[in-house]
C-alpha positions as CSV (number, residue, x, y, z in Angstrom):
1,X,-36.3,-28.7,-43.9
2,X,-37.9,-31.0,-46.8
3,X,-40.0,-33.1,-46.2
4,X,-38.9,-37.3,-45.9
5,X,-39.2,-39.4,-49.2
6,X,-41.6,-42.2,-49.2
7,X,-39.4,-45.5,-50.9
8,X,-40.5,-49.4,-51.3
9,X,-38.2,-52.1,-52.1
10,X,-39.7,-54.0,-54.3
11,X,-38.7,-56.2,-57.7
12,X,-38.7,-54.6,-60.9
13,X,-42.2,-55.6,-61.9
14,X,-43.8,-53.5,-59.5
15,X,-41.8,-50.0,-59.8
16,X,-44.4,-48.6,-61.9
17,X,-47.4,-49.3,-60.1
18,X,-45.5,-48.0,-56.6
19,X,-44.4,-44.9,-58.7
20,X,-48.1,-43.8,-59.8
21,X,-49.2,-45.0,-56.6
22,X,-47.5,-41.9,-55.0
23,X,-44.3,-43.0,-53.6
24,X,-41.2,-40.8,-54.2
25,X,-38.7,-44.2,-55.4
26,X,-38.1,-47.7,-55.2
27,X,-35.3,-49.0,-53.0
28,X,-33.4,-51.9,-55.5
29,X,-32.1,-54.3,-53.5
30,X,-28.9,-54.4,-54.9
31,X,-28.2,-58.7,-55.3
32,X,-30.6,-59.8,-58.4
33,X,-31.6,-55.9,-59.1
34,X,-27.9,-53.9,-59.7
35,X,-25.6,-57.1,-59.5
36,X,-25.9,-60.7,-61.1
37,X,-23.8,-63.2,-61.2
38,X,-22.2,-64.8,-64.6
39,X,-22.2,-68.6,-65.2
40,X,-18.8,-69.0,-63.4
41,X,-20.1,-67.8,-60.6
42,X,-18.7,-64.2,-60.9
43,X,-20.4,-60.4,-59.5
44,X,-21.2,-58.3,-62.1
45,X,-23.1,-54.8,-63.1
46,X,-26.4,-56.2,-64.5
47,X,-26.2,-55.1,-68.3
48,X,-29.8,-53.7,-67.5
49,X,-28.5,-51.0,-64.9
50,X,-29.3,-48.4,-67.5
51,X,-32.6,-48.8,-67.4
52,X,-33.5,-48.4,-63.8
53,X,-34.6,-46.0,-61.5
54,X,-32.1,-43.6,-59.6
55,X,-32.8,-43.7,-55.9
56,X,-31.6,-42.6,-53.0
57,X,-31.2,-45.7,-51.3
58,X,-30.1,-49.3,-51.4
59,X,-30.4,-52.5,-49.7
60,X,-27.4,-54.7,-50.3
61,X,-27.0,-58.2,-49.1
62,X,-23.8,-59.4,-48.6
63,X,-24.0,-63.2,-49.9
64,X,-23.7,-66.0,-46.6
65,X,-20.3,-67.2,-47.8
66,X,-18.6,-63.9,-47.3
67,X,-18.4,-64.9,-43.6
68,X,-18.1,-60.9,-42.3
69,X,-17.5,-62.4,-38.9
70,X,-15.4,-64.7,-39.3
71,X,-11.3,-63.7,-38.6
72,X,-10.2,-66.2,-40.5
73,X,-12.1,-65.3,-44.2
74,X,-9.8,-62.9,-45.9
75,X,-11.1,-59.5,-46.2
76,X,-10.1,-58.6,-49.7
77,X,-12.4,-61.2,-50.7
78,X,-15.1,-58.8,-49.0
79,X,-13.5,-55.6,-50.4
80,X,-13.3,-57.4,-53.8
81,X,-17.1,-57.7,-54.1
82,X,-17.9,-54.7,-52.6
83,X,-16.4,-52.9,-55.0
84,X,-18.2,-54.5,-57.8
85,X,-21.4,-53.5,-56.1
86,X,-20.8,-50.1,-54.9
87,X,-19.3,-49.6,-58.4
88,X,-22.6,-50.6,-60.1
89,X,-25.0,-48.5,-57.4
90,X,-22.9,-45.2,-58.2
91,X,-24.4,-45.4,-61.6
92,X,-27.9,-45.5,-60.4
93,X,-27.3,-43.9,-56.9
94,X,-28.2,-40.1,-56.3
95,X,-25.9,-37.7,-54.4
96,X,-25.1,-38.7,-51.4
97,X,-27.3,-42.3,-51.7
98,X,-27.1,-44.3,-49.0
99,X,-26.4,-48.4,-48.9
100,X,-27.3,-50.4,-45.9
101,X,-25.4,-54.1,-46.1
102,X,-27.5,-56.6,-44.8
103,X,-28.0,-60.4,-44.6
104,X,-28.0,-61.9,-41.4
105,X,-26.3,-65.3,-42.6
106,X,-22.7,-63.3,-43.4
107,X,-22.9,-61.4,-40.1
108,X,-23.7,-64.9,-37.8
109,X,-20.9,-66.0,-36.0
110,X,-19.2,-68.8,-37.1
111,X,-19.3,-71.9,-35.4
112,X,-16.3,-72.2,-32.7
113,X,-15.3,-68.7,-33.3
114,X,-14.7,-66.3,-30.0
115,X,-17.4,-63.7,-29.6
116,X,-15.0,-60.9,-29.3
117,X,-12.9,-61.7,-32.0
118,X,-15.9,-62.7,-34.5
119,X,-17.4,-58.8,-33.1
120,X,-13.7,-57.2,-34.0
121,X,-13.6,-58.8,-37.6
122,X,-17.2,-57.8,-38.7
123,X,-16.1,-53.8,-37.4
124,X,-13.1,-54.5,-39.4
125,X,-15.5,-55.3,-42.6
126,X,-17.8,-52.3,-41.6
127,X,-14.4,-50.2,-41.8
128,X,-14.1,-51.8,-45.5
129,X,-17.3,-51.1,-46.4
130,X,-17.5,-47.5,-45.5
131,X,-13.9,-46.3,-47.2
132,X,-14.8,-48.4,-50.5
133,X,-18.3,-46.5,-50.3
134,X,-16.8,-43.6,-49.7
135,X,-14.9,-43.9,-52.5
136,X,-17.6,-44.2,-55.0
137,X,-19.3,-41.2,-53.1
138,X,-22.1,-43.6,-51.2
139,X,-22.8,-43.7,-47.6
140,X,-22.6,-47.0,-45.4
141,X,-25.5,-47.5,-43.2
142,X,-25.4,-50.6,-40.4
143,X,-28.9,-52.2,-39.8
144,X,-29.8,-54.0,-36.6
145,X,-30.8,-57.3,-37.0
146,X,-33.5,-59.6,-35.0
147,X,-32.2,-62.4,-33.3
148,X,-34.0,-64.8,-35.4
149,X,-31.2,-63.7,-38.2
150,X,-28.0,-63.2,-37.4
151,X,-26.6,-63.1,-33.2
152,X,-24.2,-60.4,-34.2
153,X,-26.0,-56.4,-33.0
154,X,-29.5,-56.9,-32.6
155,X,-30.7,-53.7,-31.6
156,X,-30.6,-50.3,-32.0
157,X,-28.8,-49.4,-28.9
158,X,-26.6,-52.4,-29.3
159,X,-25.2,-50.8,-32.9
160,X,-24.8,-47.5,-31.7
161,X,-22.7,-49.1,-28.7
162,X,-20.8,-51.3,-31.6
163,X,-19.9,-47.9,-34.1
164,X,-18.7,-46.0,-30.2
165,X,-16.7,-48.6,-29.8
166,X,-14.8,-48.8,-32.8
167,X,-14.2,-45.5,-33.1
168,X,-17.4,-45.3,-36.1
169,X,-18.5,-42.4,-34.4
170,X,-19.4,-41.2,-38.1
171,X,-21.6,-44.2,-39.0
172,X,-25.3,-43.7,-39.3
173,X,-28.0,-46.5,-38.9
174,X,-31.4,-47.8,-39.5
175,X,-34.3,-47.7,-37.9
176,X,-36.2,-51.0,-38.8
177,X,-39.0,-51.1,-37.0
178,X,-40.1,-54.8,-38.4
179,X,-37.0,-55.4,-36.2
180,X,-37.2,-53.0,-33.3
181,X,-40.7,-54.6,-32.6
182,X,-39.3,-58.4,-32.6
183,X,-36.6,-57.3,-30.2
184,X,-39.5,-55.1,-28.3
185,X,-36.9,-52.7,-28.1
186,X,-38.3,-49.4,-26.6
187,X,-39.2,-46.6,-29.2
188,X,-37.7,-44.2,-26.7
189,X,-34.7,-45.5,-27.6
190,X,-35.3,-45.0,-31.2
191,X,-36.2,-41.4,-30.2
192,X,-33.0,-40.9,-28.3
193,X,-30.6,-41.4,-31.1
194,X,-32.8,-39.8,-33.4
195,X,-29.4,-37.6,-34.6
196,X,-27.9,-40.8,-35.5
197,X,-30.5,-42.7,-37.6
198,X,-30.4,-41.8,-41.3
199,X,-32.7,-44.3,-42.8
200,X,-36.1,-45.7,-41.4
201,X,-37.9,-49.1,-42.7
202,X,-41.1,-51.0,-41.9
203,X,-42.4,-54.2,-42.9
204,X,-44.9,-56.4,-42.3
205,X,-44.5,-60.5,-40.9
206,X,-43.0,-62.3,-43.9
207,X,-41.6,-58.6,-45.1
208,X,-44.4,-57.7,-46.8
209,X,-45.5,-54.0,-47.2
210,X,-47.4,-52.9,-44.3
211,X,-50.8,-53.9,-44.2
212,X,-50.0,-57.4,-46.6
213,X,-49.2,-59.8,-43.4
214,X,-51.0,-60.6,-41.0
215,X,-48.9,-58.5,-38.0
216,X,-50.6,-56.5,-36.3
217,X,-53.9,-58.9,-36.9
218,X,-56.7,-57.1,-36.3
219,X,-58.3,-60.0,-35.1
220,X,-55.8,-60.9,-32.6
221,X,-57.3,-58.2,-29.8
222,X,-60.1,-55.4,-29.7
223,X,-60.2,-51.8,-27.9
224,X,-62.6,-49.8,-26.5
225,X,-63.1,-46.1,-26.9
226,X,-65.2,-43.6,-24.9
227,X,-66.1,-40.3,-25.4
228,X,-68.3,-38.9,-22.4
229,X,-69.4,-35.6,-23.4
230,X,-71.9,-32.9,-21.4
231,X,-75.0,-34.7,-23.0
232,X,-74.0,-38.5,-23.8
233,X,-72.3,-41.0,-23.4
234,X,-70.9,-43.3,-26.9
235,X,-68.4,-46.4,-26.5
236,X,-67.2,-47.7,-29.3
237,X,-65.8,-51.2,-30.3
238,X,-62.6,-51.2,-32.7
239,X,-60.2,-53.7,-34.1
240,X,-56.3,-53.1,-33.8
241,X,-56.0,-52.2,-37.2
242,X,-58.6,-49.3,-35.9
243,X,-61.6,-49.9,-37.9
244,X,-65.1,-49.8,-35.7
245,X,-66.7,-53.0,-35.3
246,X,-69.7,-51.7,-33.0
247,X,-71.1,-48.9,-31.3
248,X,-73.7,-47.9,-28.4
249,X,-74.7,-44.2,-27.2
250,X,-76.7,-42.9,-24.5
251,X,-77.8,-39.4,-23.9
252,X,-77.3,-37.8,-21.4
253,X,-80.3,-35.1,-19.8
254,X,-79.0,-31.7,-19.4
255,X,-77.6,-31.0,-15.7
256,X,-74.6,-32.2,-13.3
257,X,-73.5,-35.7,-13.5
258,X,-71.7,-37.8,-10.9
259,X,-69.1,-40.2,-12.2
260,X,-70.9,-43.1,-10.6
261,X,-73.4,-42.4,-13.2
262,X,-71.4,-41.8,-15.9
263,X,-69.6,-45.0,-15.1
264,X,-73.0,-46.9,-14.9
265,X,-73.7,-46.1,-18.4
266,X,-70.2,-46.7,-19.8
267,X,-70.3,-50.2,-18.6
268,X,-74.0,-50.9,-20.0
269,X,-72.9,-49.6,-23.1
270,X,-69.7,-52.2,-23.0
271,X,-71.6,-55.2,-21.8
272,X,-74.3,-54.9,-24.7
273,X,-71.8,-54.6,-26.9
274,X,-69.5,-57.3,-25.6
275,X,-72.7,-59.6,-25.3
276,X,-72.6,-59.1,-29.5
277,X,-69.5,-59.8,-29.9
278,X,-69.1,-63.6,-28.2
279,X,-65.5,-64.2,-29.9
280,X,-63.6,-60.7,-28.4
281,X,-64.2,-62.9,-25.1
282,X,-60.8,-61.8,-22.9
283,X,-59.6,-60.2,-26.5
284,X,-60.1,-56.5,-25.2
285,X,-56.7,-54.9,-24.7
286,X,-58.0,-51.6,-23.1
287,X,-59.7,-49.1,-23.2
288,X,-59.4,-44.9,-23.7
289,X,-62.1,-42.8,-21.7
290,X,-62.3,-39.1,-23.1
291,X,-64.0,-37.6,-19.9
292,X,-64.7,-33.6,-20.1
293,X,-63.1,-31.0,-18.7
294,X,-59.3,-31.2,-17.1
295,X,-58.5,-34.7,-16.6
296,X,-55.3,-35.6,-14.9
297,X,-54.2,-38.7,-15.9
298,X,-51.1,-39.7,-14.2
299,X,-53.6,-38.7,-11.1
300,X,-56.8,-40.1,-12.0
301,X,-59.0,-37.3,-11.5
302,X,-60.8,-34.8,-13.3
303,X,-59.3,-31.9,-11.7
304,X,-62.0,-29.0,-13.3
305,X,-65.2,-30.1,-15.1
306,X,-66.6,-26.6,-15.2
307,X,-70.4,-27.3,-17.0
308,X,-70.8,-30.3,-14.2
309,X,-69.1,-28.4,-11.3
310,X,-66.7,-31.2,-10.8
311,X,-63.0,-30.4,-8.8
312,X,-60.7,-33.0,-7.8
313,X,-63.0,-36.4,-8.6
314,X,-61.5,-39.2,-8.7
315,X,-62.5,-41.4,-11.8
316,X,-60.3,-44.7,-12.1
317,X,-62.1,-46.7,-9.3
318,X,-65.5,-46.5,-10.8
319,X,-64.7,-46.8,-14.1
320,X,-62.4,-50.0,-13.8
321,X,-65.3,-51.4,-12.1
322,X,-67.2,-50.8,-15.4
323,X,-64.8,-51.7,-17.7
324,X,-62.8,-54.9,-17.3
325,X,-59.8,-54.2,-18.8
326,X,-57.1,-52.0,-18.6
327,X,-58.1,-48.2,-18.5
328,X,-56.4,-45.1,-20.0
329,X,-58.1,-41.6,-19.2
330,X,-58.0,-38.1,-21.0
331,X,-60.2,-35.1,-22.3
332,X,-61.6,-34.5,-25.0
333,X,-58.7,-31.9,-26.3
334,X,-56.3,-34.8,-26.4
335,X,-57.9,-37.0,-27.8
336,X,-59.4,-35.1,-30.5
337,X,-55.7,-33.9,-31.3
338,X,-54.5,-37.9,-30.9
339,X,-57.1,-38.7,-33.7
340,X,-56.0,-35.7,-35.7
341,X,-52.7,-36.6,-35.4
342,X,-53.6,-39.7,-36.9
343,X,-56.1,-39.5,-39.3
344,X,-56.4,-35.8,-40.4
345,X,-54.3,-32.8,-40.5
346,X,-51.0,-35.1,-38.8
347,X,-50.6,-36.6,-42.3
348,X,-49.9,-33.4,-43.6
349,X,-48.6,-30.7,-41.4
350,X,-46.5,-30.9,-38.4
351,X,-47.4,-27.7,-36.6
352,X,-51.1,-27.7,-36.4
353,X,-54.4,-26.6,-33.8
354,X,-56.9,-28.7,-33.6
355,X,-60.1,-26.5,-32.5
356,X,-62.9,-28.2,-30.6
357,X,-66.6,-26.5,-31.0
358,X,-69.0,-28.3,-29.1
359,X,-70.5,-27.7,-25.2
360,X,-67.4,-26.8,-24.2
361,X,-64.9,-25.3,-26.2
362,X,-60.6,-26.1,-26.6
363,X,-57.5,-26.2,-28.8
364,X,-55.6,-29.3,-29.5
365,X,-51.8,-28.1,-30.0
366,X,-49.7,-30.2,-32.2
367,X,-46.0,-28.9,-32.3
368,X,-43.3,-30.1,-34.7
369,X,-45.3,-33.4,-34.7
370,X,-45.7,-33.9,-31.4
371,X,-49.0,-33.4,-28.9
372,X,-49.0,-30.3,-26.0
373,X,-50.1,-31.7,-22.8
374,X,-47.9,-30.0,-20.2
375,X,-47.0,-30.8,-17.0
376,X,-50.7,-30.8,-15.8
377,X,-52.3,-32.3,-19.0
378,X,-54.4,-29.5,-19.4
379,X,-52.3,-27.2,-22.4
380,X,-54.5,-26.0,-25.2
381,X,-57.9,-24.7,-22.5
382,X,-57.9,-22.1,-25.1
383,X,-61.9,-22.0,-24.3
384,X,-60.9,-20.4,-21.0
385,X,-58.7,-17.6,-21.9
386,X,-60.0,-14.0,-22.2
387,X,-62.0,-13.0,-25.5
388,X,-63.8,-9.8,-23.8
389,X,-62.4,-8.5,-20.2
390,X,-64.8,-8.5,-18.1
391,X,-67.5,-10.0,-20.6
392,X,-69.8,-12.8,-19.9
393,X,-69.8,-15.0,-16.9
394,X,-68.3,-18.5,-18.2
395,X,-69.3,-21.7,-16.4
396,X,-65.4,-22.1,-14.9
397,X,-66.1,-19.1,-12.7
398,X,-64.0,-16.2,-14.5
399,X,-65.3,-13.8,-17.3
400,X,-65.2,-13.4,-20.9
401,X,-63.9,-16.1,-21.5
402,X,-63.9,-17.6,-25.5
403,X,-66.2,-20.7,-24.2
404,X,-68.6,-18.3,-22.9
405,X,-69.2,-17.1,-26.8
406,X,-68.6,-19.7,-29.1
407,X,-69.6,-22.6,-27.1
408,X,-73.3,-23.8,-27.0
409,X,-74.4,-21.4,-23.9
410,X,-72.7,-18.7,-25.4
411,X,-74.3,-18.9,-28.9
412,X,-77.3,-19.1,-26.5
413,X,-76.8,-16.0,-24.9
414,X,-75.6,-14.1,-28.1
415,X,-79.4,-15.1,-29.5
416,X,-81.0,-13.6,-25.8
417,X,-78.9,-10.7,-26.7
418,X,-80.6,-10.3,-30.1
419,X,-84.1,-11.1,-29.3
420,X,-85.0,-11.7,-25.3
421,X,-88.0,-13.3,-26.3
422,X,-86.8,-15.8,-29.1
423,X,-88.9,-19.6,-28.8
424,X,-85.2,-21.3,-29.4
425,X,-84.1,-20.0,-25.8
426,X,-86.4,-22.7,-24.2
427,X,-84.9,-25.3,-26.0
428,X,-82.9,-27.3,-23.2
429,X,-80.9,-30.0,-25.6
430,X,-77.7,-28.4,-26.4
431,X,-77.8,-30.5,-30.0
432,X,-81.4,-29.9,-30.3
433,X,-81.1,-25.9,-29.8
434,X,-77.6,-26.1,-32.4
435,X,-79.3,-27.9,-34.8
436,X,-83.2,-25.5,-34.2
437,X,-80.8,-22.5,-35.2
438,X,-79.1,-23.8,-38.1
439,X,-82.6,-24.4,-39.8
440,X,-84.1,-20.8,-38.2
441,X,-81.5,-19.5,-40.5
442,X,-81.6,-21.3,-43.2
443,X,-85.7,-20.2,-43.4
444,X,-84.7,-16.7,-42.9
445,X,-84.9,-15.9,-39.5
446,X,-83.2,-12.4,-39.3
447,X,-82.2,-12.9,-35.4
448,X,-80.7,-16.5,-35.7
449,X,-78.8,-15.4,-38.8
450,X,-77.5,-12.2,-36.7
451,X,-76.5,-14.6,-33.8
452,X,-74.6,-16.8,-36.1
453,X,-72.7,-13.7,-37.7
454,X,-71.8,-12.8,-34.2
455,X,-70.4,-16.0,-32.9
456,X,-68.3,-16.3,-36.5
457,X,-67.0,-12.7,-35.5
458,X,-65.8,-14.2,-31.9
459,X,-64.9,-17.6,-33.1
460,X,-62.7,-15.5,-35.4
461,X,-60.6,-13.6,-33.1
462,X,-60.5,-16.7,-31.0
463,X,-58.5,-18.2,-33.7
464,X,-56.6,-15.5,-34.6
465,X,-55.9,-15.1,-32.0
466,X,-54.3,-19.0,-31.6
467,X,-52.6,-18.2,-35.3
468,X,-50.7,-15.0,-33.7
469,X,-49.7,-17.0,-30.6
470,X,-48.7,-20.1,-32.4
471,X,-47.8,-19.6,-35.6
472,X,-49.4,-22.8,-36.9
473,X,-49.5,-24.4,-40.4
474,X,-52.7,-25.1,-40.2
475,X,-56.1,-24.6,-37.9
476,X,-58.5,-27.8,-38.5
477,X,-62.5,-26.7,-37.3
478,X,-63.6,-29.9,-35.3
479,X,-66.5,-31.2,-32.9
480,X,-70.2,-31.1,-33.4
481,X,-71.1,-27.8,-33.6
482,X,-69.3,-27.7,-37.0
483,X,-71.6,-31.0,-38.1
484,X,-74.8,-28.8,-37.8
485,X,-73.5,-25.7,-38.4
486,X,-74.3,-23.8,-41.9
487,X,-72.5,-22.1,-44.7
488,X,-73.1,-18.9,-43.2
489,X,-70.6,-19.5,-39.7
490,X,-68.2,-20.9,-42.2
491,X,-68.6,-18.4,-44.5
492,X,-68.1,-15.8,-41.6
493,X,-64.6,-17.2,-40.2
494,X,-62.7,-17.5,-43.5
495,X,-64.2,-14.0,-44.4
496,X,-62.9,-12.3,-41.1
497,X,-60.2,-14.9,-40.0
498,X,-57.4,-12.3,-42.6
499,X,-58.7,-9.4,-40.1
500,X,-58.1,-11.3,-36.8
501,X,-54.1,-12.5,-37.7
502,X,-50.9,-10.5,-38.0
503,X,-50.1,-10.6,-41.3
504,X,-47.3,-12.9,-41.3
505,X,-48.6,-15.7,-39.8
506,X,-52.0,-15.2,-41.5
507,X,-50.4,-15.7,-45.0
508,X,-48.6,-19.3,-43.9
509,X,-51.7,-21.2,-42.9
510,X,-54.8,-23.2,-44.1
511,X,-58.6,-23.4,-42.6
512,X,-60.5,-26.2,-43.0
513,X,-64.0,-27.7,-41.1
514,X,-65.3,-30.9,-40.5
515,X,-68.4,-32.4,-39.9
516,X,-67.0,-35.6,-38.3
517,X,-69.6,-35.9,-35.5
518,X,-67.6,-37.7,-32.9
519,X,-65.2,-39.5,-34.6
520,X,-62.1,-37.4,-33.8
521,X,-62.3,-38.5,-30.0
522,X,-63.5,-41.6,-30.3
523,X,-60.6,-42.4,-32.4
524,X,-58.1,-40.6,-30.5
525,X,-59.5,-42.5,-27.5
526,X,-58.8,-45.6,-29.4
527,X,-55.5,-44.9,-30.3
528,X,-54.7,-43.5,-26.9
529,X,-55.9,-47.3,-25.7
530,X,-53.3,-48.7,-28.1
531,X,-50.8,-47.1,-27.2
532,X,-51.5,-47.7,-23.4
533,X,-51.4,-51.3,-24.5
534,X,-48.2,-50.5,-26.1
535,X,-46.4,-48.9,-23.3
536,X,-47.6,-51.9,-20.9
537,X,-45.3,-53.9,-22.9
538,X,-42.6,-51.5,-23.2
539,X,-42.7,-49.6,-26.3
540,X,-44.2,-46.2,-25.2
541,X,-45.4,-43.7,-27.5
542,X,-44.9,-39.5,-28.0
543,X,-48.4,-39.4,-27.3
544,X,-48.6,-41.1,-24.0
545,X,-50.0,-39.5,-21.6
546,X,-47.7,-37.4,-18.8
547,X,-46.0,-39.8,-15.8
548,X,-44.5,-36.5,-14.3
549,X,-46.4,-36.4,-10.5
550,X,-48.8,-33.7,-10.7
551,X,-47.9,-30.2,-8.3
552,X,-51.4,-30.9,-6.6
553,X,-50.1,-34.8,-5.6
554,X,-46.4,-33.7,-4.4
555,X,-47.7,-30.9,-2.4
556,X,-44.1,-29.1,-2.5
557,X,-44.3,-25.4,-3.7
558,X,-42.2,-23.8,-6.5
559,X,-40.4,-20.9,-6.0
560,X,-42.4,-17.6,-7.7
561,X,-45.1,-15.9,-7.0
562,X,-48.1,-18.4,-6.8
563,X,-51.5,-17.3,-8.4
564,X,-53.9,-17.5,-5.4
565,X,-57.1,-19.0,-5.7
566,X,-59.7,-17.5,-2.8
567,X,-62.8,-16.5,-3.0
568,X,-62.0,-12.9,-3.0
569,X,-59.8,-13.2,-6.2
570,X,-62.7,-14.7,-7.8
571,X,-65.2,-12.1,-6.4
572,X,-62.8,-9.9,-7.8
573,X,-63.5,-10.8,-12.0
């Protein structure tokens, strides 16, 4: 599949900066740009055609006094000037272009005129429209219109119910989601007749380009985003357009928390912030929580926090009563793969893993553009599955696991491996001892390089892992461990990573590392917030998080053999 053109519409003086700005063409709308009209009043090619642009698509718009709804305008009138505009775009117009007729003022209903019959004679133009399109080997499009336009198929749905009705099954439409957000229609519906839209727009207030109006404002509202990790806690403040405004941190002493704690510090980290930031009085619109672990959030709990020995602990009580607004909880895995989505490797690939080195260890899964969370919330605990059988005891309880040698105890224990008696092995701190190692071997120190080679060797086959399983475009390196960590672990992967993958997938994907420290959750937690704001007021997104009722909540059991979960299983490993 290729990937989608980016277009503008835009007047003539401006196709040259859009073009070396990066975008693939510029959308003419077709009134003023590909037809004039002549002193007497008449359509005609503009005698500069020639010079223009070819592009893919047009906008046309149908002058006001062509009355499409109206039964009693004649519709050879209509056909008359659409052929003089079609006519002119087939010079200009790639294969296969498509033309979207617009203005709201010639679909309006005329004054007196019955609904029905004013909804038959505008199908009856659309009918015209596509033949003489057709005919000039173009593509008819309908567009949806806001109510503030034109009272004649407002939405989405309504024009797909419009086309079914008049047997213009065939008809494609647009997606313009200036419009679909006036009408607060759903984006689920947009998503459900995905098959049928063949052209997409956005605009800002005043249709500007996005970004030139002043919808969304980023003053109008404020989130919050937390990321709780194993040793701090860091809330930050961000406008809608997601820029930070402010940010506190606390760290957190090594050991088991309780989330009355952890809530305690989320919500003195809020009001200082808050108490600097007078005019976002009742302007928060929520806030996203990254909490570690598994983190059910259509339950509320955290249903494994294995480095805090949490199981089944309920979390949306305390921290609602820390935070005044509107909470949205997750994990670290999804939110780092939110923010990627967003702001990294999303803008590029559409199959990607989103790797998380830090305390704990995990995999965001992006597939064909769209977040793993399965039915638990807890896809992509690739920290927990088996690098060594029957290797080291990992802090969930099992063996071997991959957290238990590339996370910060394991890199730990590879380094009491390799020297017993190191000075680094008393350093408590997770950051501290990450950040002790990288400089012991950066001075030389033979046993912290060795224990760096080694965790790039299982960090390696932990990923190749990942690339034989998923097949991914890419693999981005993320958390703070890769903020501290050297050349030489780097170095390490991309040497051994060819070793580690089949060769097919190895050939088909890219590498890359970060040293983001932070801002991959915190932004996916701000995002998450957003859109939990969004779907409050109806227009849900892909990344929300699961409303399926957890198997734990509903208490039925599934047919199959059930993995059991006893003591003497564990004992067992």
């Amino acid at each position: 599949m290729q990937p989608p053109q980016h277009g503008i519409i835009a007047p003539d003086r401006d196709v040259l900066a859009i073009l070396a700005a990066g975008a693939d063409y510029v959308e003419p709308t077709i009134v003023g740009n590909v037809i004039v009209q002549d002193q007497d009043g008449r359509w005609q090619a503009d005698p500069a055609l020639r010079d223009r642009a070819p592009s893919p698509s047009f906008a046309i718009l149908c002058p006001g006094e062509l009355r499409l709804s109206d039964p009693a305008f004649p519709l050879d009138q209509v056909r008359d000037y659409l052929q003089i505009a079609f006519a002119a775009v087939s010079a200009l117009a790639r294969p296969g272009a498509m033309v979207v007729p617009g203005s709201g003022g010639a679909r309006r209903l005329p004054e007196g005129v019955d609904p029905r019959a004013g909804r038959q004679q505008f199908a009856r133009a659309v009918q015209v429209a596509r033949d003489v399109a057709a005919d000039h080997g173009l593509e008819v499009i309908l567009e949806p219109l806001h109510r503030g336009e034109t009272d004649l198929i407002n939405t989405l749905a309504e024009a797909i119910e419009f086309l079914d009705e008049f047997g213009m099954g065939e008809v494609r439409v647009v997606a313009d989601l200036f419009h679909v957000m006036l009408e607060q229609e759903p984006l689920a519906v947009v998503r459900a007749h995905a098959g049928r839209v063949a052209h997409a727009h956005i605009a800002d207030t005043g249709r500007l380009p996005p970004g030139q109006g002043d919808w969304p404002n980023p003053g109008r509202g404020a989130l919050l985003a937390v990321d709780v990790a194993e040793t701090y806690v860091r809330v930050d403040l961000y406008d809608l357009s997601l820029a930070r405004l402010d940010q506190e941190r606390v760290e957190l002493a090594p050991g088991t928390q309780n989330i009355d704690s952890i809530a305690e510090h989320i919500g003195d980290c809020t009001d200082l912030m808050l108490e600097r930031h007078p005019e976002l009085d009742g302007k928060v619109l929520g806030a996203g929580i990254s909490l570690p672990g598994q983190v059910d959030p259509a339950r509320g709990v955290t249903v494994f926090a294995p480095n805090w020995g949490w199981h089944e602990v309920p979390l949306l009580d305390a921290l609602e009563r820390a935070v005044p607004v509107p909470v949205r909880i997750d994990n670290p895995l999804m939110a780092l793969a939110t923010g990627e989505l967003w702001f990294g490797a999303g803008r590029r690939f559409r199959n990607f893993v989103a790797v998380n080195l830090g305390t704990g260890v995990g995999a965001g899964i992006i597939i064909d553009g769209q977040l793993l969370r399965g039915p638990g919330n807890s896809a992509g605990e690739w920290g927990h599955t088996t690098l060594i059988w029957n290797g080291r005891a990992c802090g969930c309880g099992r063996k071997g696991c991959v957290e238990a040698y590339v996370g910060v105890e394991g890199i730990r224990a590879t380094l009491c491996e390799i020297a017993p008696e190191h000075e680094l092995l008393e350093v408590t701190h997770h950051r501290t001892f990450i950040e002790r190692l990288m400089r012991a071997d950066a001075a030389g120190d033979s046993s912290a390089q060795e224990a760096l080679l080694r965790t790039g060797d299982y960090l390696s086959a932990g990923i190749g892992n990942l690339v034989n399983l998923l097949n991914p475009e890419h693999v981005s390196v993320l958390g703070w461990i890769t903020r501290y960590a050297g050349a030489e672990l780097h170095d390490r992967v991309r040497e051994r990573i060819a070793q580690e993958c089949l060769p097919g997938p190895s050939s088909m994907f890219s590498m890359e590392f970060t040293e983001a420290d932070g801002e991959g959750v915190s932004l996916g937690m701000a995002v998450l917030a957003l859109e939990g704001f969004l779907e409050r007021v109806g227009l849900p997104s892909p990344s929300s998080a699961p409303a399926a009722t957890s198997p734990a909540e509903d208490g039925a059991r599934r047919p199959g053999w059930a993995v059991p979960h006893s003591a003497s299983s564990a004992s067992r490993r």
